[in-house]
N, C-alpha and C positions, 0 to 999 in steps of 0.2 A: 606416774608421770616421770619423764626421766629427766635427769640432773644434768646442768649445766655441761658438765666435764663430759658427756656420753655425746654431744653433740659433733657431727664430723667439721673439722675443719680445714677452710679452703683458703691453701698456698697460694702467695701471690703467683701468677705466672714467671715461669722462667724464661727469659729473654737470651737465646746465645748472642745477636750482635751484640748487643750492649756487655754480656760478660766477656766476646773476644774482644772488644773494644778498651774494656778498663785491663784485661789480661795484657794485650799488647802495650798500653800504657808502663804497666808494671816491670815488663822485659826489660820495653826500652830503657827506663829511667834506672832499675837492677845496674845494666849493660853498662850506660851511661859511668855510673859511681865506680864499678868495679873498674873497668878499664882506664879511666883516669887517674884512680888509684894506682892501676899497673903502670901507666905512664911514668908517671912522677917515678917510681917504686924502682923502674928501671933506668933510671936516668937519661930514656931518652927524648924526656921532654921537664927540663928545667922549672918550677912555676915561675921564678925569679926573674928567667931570660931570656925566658920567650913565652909571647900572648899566641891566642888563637890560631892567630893568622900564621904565625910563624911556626907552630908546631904541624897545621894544615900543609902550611910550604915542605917542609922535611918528608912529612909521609908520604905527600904527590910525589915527590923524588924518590923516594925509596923505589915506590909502587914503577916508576917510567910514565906518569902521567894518567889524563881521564880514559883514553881510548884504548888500556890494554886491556883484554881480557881474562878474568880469572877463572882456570880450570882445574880440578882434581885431581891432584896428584897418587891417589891411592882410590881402590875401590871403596865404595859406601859402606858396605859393611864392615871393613875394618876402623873406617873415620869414626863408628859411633862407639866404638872402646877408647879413641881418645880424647883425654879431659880436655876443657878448651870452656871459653867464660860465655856467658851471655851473649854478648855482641858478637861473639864469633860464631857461636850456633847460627844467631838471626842471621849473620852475612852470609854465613854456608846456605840457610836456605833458598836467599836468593841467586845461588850459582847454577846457572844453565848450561855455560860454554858458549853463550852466543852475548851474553848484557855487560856492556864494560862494566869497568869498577865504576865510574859515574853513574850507570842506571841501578848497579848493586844498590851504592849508596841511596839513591833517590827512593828507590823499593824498601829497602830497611826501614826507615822512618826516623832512623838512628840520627843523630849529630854526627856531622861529617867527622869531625875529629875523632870520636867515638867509634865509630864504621872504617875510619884508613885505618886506625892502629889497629882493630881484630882482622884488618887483612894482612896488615903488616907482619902479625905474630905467628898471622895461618901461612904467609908466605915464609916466615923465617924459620916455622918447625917445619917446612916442606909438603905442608898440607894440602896449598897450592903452589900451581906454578902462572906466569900471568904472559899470553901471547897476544900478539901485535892483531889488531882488526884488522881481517881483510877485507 
């Protein structure tokens, strides 16, 4: 008669949507923390002196507003030797050349605030460059 332990046991099924599902979860919120942290960290957003709204109004500015386009300023393969946070990975992956920074954002999943400042940072190391919608 065999013994308890010899018997085969059957793993729950593995589910990918639900593991990309809690995975992208994880990014976001990752992204989320780290980049706010950089916020603050760089002082180009105050906690004391400016809310939401007003650290959103700054980056739109930086950026030239919803309808410019952000493109790549260096080939692919050299972008993935450079270090860059969370939020900035997830936002490179939604660059096509053709989706403004408004449908980036939307695509991301990210918090808007969260999503301007990793273009901000990819626009400021020259990662991107951001051109007007024709």
């Amino acid at each position: 008669m065999a013994a308890e332990d010899d018997r085969p046991t059957l793993y729950p099924a593995f589910d990918v949507e639900t593991y990309a599902r809690e995975s992208d979860k994880r990014i976001r919120s990752a992204a989320a923390a780290s980049n706010a942290d950089a916020a603050l960290g760089e002082g180009l957003v105050e906690a004391s002196d400016a809310s939401d709204d007003d650290a959103e109004q700054i980056y739109w500015a930086c950026l030239g507003g919803r309808d410019r386009v952000p493109v790549l300023t260096r080939p692919l393969d050299e972008l993935l030797s450079v270090p860059r946070t969370a939020a900035e990975g997830l936002v490179l992956s939604f660059l096509d050349g053709r989706r403004t920074i408004a449908a980036v954002i939307e695509a991301s999943g990210l918090p808007t605030p969260v999503a301007l400042l990793g273009l901000y940072d990819l626009l400021d190391r020259d990662v991107i460059a951001l051109r007007v919608l024709e």
